[in-house]
mmCIF entry with sequence, helices, sheets and N, C-alpha, C, O atoms, coordinates in Angstrom:
data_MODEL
# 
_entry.id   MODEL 
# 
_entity.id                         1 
_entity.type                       polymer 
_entity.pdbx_number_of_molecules   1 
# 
_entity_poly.entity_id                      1 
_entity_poly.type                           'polypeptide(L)' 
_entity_poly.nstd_linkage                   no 
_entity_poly.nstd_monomer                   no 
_entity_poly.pdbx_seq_one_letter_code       
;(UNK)(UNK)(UNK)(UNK)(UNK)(UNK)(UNK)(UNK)(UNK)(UNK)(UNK)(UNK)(UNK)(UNK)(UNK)(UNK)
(UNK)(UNK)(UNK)(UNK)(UNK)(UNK)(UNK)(UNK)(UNK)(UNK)(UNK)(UNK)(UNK)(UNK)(UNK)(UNK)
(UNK)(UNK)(UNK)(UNK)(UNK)(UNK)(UNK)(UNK)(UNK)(UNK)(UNK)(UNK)(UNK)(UNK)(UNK)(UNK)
(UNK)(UNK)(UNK)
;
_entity_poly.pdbx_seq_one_letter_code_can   XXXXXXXXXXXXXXXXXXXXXXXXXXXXXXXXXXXXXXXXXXXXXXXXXXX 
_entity_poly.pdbx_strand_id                 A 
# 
loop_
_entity_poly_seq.entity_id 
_entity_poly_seq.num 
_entity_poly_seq.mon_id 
_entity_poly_seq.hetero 
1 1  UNK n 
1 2  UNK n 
1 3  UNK n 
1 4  UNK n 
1 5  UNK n 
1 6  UNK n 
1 7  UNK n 
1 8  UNK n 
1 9  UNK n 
1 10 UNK n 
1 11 UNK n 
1 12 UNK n 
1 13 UNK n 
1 14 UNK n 
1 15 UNK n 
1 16 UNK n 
1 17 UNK n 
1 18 UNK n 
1 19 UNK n 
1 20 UNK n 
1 21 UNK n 
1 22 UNK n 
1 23 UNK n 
1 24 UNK n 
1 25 UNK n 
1 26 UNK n 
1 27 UNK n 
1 28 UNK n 
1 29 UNK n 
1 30 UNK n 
1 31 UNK n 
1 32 UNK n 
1 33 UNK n 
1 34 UNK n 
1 35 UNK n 
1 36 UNK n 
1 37 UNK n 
1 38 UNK n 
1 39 UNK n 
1 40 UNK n 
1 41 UNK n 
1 42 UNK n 
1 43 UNK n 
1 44 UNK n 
1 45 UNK n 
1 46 UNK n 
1 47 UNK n 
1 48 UNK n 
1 49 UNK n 
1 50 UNK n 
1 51 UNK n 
# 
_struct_asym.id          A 
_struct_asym.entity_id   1 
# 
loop_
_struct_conf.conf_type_id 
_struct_conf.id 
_struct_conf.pdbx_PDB_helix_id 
_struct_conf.beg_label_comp_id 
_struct_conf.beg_label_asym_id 
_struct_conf.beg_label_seq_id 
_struct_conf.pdbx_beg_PDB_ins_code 
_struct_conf.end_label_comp_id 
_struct_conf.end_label_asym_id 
_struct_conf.end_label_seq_id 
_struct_conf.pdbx_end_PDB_ins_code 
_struct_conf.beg_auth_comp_id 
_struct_conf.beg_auth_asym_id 
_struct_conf.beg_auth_seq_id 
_struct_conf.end_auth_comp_id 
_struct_conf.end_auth_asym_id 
_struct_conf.end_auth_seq_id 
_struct_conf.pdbx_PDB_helix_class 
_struct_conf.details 
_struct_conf.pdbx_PDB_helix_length 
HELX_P HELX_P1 AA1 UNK A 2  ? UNK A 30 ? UNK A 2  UNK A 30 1 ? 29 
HELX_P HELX_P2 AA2 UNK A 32 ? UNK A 34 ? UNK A 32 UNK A 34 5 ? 3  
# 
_struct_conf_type.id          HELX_P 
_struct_conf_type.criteria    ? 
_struct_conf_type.reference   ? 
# 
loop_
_atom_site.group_PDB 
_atom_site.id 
_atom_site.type_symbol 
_atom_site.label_atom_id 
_atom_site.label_alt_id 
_atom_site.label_comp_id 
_atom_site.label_asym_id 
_atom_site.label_entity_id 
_atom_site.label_seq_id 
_atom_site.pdbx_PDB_ins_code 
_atom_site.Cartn_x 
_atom_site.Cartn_y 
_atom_site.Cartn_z 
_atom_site.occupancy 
_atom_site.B_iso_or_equiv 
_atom_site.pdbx_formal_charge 
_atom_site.auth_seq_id 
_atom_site.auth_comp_id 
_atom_site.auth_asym_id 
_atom_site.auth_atom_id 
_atom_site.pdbx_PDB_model_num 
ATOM 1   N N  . UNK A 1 1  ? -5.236  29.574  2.082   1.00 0.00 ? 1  UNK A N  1 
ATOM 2   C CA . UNK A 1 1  ? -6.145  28.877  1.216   1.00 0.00 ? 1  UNK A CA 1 
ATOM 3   C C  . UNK A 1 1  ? -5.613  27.459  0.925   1.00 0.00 ? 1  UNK A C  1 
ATOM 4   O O  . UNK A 1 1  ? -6.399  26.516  1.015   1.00 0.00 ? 1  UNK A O  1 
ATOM 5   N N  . UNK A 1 2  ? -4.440  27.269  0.612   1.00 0.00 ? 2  UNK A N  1 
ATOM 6   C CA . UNK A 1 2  ? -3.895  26.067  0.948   1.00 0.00 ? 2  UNK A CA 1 
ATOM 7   C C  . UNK A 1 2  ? -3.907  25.143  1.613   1.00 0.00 ? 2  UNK A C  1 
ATOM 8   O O  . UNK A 1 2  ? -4.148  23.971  1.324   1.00 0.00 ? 2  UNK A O  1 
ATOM 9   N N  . UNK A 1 3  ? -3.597  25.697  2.736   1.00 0.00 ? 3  UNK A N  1 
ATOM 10  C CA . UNK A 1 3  ? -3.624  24.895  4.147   1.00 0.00 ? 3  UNK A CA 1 
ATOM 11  C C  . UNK A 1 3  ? -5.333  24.290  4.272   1.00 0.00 ? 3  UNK A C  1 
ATOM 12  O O  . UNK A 1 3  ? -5.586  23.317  4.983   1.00 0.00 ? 3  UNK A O  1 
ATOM 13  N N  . UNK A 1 4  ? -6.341  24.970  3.532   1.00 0.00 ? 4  UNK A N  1 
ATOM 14  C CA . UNK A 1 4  ? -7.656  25.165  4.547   1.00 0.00 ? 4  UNK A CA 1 
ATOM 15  C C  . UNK A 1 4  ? -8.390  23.750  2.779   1.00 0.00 ? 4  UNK A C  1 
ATOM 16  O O  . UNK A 1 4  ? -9.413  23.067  2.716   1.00 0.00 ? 4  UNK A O  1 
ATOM 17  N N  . UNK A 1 5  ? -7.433  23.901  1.929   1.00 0.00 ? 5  UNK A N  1 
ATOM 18  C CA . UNK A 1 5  ? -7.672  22.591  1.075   1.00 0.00 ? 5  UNK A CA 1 
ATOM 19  C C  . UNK A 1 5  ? -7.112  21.820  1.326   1.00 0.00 ? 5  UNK A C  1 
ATOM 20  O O  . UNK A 1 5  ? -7.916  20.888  1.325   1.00 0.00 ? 5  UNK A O  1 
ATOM 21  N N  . UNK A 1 6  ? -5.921  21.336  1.658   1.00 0.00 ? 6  UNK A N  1 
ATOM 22  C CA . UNK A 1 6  ? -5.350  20.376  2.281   1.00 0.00 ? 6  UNK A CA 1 
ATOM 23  C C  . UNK A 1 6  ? -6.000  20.023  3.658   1.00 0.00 ? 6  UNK A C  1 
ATOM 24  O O  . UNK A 1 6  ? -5.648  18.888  3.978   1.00 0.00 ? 6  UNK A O  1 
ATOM 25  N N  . UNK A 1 7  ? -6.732  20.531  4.482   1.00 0.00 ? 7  UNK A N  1 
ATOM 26  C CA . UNK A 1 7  ? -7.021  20.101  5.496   1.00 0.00 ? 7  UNK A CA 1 
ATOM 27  C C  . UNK A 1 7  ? -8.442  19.237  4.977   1.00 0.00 ? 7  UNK A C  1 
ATOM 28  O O  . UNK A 1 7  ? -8.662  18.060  5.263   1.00 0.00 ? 7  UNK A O  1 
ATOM 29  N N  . UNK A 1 8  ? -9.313  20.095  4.170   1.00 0.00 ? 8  UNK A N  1 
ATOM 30  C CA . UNK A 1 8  ? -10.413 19.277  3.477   1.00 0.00 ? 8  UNK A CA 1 
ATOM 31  C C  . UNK A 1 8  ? -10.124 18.496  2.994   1.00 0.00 ? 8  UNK A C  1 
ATOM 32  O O  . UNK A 1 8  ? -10.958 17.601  2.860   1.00 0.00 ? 8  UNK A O  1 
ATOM 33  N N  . UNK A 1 9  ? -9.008  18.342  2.517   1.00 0.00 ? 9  UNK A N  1 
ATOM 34  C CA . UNK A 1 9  ? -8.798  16.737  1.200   1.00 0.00 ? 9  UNK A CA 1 
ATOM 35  C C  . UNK A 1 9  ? -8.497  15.815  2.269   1.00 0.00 ? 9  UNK A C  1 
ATOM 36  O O  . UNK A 1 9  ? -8.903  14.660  2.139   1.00 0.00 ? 9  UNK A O  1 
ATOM 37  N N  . UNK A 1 10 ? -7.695  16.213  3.558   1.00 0.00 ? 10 UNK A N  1 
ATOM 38  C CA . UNK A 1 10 ? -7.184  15.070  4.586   1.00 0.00 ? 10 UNK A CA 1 
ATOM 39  C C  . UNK A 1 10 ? -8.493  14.795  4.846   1.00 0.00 ? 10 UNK A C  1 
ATOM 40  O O  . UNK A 1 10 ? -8.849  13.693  4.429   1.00 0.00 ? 10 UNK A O  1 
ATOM 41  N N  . UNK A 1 11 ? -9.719  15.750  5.666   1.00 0.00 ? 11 UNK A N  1 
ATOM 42  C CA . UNK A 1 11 ? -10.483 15.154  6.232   1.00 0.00 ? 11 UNK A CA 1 
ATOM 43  C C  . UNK A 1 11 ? -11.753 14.105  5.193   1.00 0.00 ? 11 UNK A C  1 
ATOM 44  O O  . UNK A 1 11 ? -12.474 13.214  5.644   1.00 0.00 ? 11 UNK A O  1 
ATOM 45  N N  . UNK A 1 12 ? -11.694 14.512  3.980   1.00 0.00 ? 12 UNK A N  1 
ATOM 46  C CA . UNK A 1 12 ? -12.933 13.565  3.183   1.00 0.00 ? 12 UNK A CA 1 
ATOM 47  C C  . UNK A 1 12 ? -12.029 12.310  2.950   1.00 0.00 ? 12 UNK A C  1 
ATOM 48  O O  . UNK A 1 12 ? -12.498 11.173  2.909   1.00 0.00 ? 12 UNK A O  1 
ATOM 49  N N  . UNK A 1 13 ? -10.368 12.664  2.761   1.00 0.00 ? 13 UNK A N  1 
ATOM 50  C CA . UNK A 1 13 ? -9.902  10.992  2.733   1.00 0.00 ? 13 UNK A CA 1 
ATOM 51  C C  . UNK A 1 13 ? -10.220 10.091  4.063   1.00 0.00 ? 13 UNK A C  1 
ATOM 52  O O  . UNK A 1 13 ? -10.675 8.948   4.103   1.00 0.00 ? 13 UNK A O  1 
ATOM 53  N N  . UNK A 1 14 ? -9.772  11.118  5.343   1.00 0.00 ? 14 UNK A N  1 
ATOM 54  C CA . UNK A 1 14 ? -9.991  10.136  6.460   1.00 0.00 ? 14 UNK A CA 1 
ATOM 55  C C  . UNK A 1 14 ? -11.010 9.587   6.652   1.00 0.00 ? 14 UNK A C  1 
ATOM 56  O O  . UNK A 1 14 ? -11.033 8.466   7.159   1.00 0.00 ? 14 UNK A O  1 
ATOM 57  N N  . UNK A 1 15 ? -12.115 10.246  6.293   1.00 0.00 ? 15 UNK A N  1 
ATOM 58  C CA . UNK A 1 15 ? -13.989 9.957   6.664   1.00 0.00 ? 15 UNK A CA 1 
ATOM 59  C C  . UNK A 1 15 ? -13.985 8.549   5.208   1.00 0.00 ? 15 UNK A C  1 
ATOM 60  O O  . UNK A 1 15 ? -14.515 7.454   5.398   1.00 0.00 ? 15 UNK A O  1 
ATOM 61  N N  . UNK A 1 16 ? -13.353 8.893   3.990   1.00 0.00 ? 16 UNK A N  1 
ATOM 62  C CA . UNK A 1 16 ? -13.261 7.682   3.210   1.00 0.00 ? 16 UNK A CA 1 
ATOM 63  C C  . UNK A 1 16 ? -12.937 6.030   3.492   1.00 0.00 ? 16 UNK A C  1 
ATOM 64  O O  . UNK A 1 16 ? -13.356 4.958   3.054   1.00 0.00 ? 16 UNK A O  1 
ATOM 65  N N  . UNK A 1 17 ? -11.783 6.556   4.642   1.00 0.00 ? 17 UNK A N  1 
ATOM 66  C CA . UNK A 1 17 ? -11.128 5.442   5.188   1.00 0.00 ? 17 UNK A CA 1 
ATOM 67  C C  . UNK A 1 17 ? -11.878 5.005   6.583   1.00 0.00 ? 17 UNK A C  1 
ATOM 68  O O  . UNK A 1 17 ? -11.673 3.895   7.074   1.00 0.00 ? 17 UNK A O  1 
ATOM 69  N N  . UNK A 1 18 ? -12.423 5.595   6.952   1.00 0.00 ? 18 UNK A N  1 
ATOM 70  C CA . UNK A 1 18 ? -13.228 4.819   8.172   1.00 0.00 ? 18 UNK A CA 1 
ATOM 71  C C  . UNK A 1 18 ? -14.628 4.359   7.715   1.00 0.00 ? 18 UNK A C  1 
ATOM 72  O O  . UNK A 1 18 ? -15.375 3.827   8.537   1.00 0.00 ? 18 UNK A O  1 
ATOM 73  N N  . UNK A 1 19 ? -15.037 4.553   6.357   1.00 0.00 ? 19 UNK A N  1 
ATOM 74  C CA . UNK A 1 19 ? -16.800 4.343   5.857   1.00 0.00 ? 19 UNK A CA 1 
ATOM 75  C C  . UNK A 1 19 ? -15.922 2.863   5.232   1.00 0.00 ? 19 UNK A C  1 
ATOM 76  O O  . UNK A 1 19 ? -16.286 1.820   5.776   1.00 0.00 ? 19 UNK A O  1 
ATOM 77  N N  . UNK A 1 20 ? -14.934 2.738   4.263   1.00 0.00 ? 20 UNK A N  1 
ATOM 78  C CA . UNK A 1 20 ? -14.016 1.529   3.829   1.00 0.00 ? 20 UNK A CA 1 
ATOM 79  C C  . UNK A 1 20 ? -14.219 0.838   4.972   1.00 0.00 ? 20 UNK A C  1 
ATOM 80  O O  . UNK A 1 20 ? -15.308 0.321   5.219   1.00 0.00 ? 20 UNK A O  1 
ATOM 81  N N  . UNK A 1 21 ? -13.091 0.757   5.851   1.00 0.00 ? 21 UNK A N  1 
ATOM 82  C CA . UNK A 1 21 ? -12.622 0.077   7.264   1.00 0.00 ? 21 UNK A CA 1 
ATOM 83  C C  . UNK A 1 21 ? -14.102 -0.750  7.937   1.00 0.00 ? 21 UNK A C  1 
ATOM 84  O O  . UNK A 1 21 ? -13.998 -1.913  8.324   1.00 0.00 ? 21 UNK A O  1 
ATOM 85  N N  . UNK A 1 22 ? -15.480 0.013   8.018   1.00 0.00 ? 22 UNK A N  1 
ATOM 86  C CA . UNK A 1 22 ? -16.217 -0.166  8.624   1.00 0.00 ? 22 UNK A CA 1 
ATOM 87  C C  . UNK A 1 22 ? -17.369 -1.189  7.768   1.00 0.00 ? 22 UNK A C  1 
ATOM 88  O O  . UNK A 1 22 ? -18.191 -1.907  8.338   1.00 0.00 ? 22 UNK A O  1 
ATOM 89  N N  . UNK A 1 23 ? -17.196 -1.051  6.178   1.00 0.00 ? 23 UNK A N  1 
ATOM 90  C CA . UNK A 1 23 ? -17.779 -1.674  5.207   1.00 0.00 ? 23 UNK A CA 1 
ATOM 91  C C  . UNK A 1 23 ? -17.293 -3.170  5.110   1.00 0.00 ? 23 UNK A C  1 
ATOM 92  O O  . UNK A 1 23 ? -17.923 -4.222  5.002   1.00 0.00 ? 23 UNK A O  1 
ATOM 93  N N  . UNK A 1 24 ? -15.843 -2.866  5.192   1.00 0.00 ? 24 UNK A N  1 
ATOM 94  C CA . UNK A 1 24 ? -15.047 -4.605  5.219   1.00 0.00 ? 24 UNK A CA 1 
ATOM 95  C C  . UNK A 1 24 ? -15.128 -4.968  6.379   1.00 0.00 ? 24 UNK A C  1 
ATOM 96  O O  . UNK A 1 24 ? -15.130 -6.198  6.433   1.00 0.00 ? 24 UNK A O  1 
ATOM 97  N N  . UNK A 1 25 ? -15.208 -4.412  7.516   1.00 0.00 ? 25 UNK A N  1 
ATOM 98  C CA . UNK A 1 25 ? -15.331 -5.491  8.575   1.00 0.00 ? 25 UNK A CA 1 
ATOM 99  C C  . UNK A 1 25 ? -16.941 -5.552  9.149   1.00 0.00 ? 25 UNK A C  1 
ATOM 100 O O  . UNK A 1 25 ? -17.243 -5.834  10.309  1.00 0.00 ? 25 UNK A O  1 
ATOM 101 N N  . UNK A 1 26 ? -17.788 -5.259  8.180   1.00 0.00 ? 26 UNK A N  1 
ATOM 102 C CA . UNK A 1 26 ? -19.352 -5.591  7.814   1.00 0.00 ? 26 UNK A CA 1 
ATOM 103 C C  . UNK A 1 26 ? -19.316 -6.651  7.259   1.00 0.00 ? 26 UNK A C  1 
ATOM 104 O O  . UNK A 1 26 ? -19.890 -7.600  7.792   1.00 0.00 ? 26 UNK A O  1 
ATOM 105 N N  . UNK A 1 27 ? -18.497 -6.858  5.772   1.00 0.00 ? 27 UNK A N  1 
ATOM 106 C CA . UNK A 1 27 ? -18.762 -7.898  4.853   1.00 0.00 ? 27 UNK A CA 1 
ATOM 107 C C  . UNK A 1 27 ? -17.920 -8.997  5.337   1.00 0.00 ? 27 UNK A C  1 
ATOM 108 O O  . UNK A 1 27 ? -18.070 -10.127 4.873   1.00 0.00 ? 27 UNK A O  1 
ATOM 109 N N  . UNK A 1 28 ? -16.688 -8.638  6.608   1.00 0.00 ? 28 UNK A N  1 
ATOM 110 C CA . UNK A 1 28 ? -15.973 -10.158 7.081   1.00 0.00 ? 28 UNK A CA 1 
ATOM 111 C C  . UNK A 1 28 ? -16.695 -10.610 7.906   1.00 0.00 ? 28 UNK A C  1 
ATOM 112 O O  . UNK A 1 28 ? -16.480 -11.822 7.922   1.00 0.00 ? 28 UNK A O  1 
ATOM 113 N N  . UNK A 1 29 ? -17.923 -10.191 9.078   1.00 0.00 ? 29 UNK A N  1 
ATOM 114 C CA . UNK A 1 29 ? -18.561 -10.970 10.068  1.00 0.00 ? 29 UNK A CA 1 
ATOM 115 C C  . UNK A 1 29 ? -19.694 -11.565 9.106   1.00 0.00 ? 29 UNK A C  1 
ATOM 116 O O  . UNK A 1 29 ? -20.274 -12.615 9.383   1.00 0.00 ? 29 UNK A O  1 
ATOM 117 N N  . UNK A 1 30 ? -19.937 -10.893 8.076   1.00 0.00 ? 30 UNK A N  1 
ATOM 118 C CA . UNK A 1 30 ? -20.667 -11.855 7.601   1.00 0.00 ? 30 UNK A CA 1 
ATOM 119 C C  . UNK A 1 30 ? -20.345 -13.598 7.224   1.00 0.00 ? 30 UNK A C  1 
ATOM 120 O O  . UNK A 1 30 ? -20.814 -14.715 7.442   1.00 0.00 ? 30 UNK A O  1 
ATOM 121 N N  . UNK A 1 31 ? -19.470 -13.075 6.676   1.00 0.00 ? 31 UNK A N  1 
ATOM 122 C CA . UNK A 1 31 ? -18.937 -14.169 6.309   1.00 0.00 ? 31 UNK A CA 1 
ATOM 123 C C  . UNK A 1 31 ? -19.171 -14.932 4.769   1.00 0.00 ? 31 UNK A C  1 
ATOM 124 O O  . UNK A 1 31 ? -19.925 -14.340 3.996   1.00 0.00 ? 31 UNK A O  1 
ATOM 125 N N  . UNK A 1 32 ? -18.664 -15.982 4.395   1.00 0.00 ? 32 UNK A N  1 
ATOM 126 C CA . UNK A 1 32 ? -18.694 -16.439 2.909   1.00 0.00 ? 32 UNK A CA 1 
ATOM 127 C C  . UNK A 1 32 ? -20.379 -16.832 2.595   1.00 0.00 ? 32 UNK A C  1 
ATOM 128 O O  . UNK A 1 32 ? -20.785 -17.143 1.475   1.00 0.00 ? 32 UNK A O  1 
ATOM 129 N N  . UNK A 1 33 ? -21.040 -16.767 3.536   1.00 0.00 ? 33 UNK A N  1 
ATOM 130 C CA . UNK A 1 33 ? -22.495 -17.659 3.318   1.00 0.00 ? 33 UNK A CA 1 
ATOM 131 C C  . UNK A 1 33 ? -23.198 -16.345 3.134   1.00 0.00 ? 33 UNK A C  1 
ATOM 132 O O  . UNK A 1 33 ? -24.241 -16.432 2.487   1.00 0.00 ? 33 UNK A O  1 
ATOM 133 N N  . UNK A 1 34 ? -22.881 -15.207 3.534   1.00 0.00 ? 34 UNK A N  1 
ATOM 134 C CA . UNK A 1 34 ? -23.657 -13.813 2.790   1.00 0.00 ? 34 UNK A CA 1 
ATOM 135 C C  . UNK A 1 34 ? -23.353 -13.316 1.816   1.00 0.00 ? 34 UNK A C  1 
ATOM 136 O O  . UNK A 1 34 ? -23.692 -12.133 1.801   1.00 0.00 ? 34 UNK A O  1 
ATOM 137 N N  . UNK A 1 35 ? -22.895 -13.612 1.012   1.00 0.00 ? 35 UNK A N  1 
ATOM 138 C CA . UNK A 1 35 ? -22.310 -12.664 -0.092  1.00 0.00 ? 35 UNK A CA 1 
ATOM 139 C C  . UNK A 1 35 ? -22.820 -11.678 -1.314  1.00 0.00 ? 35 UNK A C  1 
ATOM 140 O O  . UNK A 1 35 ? -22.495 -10.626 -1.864  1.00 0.00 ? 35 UNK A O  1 
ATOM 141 N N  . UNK A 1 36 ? -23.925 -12.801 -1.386  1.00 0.00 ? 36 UNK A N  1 
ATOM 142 C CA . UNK A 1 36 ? -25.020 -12.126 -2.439  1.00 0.00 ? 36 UNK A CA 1 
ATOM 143 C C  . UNK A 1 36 ? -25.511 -10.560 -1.762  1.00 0.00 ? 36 UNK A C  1 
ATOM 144 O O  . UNK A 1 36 ? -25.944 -10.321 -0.635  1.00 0.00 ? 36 UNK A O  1 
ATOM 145 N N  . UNK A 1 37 ? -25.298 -9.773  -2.737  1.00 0.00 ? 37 UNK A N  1 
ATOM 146 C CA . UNK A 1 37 ? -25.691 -8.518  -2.683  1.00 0.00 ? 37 UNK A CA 1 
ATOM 147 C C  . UNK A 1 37 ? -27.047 -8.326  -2.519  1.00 0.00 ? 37 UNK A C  1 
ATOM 148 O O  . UNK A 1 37 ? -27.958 -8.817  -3.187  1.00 0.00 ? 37 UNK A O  1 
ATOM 149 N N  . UNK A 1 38 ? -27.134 -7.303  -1.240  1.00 0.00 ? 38 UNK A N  1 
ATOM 150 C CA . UNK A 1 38 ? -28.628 -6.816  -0.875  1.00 0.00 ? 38 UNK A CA 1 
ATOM 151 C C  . UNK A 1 38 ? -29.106 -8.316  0.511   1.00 0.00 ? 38 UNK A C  1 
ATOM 152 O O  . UNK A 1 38 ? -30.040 -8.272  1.311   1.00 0.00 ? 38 UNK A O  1 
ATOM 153 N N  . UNK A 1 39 ? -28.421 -9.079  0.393   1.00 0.00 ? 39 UNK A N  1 
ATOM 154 C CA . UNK A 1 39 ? -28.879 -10.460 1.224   1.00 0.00 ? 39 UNK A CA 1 
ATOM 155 C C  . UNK A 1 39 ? -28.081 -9.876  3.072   1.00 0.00 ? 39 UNK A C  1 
ATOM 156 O O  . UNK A 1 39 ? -27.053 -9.495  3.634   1.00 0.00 ? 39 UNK A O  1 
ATOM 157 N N  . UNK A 1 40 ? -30.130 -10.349 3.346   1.00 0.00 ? 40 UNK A N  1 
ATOM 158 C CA . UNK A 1 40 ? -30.329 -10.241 5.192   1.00 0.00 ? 40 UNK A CA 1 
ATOM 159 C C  . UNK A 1 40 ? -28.990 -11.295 5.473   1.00 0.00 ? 40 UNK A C  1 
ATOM 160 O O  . UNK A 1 40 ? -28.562 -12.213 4.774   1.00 0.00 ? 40 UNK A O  1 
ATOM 161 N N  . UNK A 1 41 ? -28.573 -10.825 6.645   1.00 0.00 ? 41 UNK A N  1 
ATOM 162 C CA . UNK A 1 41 ? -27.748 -11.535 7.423   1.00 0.00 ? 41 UNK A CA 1 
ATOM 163 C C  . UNK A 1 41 ? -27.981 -13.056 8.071   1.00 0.00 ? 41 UNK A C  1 
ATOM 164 O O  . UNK A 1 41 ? -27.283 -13.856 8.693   1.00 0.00 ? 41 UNK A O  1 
ATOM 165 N N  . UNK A 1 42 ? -29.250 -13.011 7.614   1.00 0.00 ? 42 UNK A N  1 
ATOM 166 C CA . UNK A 1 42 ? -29.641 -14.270 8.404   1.00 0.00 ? 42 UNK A CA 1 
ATOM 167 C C  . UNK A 1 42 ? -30.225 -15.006 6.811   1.00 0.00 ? 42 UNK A C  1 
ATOM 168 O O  . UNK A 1 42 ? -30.512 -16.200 6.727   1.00 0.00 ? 42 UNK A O  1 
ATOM 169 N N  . UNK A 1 43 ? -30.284 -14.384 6.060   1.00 0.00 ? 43 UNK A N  1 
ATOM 170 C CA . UNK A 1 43 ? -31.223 -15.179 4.954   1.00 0.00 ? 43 UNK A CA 1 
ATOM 171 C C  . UNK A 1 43 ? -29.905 -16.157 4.362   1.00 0.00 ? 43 UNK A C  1 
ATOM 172 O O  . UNK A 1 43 ? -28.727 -15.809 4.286   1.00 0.00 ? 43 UNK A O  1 
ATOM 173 N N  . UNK A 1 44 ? -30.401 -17.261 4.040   1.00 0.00 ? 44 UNK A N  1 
ATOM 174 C CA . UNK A 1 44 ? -29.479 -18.312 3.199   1.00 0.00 ? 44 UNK A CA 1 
ATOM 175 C C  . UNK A 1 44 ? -29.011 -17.892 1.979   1.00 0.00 ? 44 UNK A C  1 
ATOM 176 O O  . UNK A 1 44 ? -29.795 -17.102 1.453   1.00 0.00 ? 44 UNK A O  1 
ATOM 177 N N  . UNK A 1 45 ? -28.117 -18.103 1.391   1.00 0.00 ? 45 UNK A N  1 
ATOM 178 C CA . UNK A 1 45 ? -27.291 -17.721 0.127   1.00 0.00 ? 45 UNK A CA 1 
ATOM 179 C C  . UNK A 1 45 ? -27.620 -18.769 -1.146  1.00 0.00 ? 45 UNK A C  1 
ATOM 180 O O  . UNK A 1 45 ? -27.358 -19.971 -1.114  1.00 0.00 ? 45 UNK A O  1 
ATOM 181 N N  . UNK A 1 46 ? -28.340 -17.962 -2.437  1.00 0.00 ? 46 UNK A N  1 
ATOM 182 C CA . UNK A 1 46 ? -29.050 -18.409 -3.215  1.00 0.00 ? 46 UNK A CA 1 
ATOM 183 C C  . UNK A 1 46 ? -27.572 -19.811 -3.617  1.00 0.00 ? 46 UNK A C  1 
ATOM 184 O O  . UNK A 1 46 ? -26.586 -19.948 -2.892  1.00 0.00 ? 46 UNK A O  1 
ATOM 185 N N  . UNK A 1 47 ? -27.821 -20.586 -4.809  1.00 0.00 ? 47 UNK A N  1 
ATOM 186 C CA . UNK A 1 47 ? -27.353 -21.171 -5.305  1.00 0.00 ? 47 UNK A CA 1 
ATOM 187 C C  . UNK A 1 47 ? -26.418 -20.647 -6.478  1.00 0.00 ? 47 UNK A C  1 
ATOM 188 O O  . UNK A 1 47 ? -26.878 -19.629 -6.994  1.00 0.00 ? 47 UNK A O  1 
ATOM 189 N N  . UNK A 1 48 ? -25.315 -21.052 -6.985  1.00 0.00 ? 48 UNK A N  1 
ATOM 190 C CA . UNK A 1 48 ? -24.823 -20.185 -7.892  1.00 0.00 ? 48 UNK A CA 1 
ATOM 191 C C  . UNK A 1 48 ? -25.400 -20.995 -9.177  1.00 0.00 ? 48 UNK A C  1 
ATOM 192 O O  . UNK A 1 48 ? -25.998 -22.055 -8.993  1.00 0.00 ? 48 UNK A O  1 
ATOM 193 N N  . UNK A 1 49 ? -25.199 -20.455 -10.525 1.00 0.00 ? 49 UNK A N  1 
ATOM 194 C CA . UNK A 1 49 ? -25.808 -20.710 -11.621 1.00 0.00 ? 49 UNK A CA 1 
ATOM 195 C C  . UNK A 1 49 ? -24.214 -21.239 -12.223 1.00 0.00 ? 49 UNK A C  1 
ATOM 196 O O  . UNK A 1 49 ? -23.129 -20.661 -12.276 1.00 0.00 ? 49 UNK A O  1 
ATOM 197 N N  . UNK A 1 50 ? -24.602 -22.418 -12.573 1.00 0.00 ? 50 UNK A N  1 
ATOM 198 C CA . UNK A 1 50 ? -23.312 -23.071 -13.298 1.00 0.00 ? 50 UNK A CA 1 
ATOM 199 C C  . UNK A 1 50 ? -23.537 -22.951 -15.013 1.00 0.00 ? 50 UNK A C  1 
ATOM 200 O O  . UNK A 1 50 ? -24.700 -23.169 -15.352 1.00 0.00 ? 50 UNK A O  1 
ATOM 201 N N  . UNK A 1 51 ? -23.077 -22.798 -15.550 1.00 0.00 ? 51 UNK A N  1 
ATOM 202 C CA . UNK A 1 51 ? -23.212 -22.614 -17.401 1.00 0.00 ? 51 UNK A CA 1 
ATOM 203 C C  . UNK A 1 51 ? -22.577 -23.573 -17.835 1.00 0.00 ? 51 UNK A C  1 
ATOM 204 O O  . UNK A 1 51 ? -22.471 -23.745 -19.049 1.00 0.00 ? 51 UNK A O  1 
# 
């Protein structure tokens, strides 16, 4: 029973670490001009709001 939780905790960390891995190197080809959340890859990046 041990072994068969430890093997589950390895595998939801590993599946954690490749959905991570695959999320950041989503948000690095984007690049600094996508950043705004929910924003198409191709759409321009709103203006920021200065106070």
């Amino acid at each position: 029973m041990v072994m068969g939780s430890l093997a589950a905790f390895t595998a939801v960390l590993g599946l954690l670490a490749v959905v991570d891995y695959v999320l950041i190197a989503k948000v690095i080809r984007r690049g600094p001009r996508g950043l705004d959340l929910g924003a198409a890859a191709d759409e321009p990046r709103s203006p920021a709001l200065t106070f």
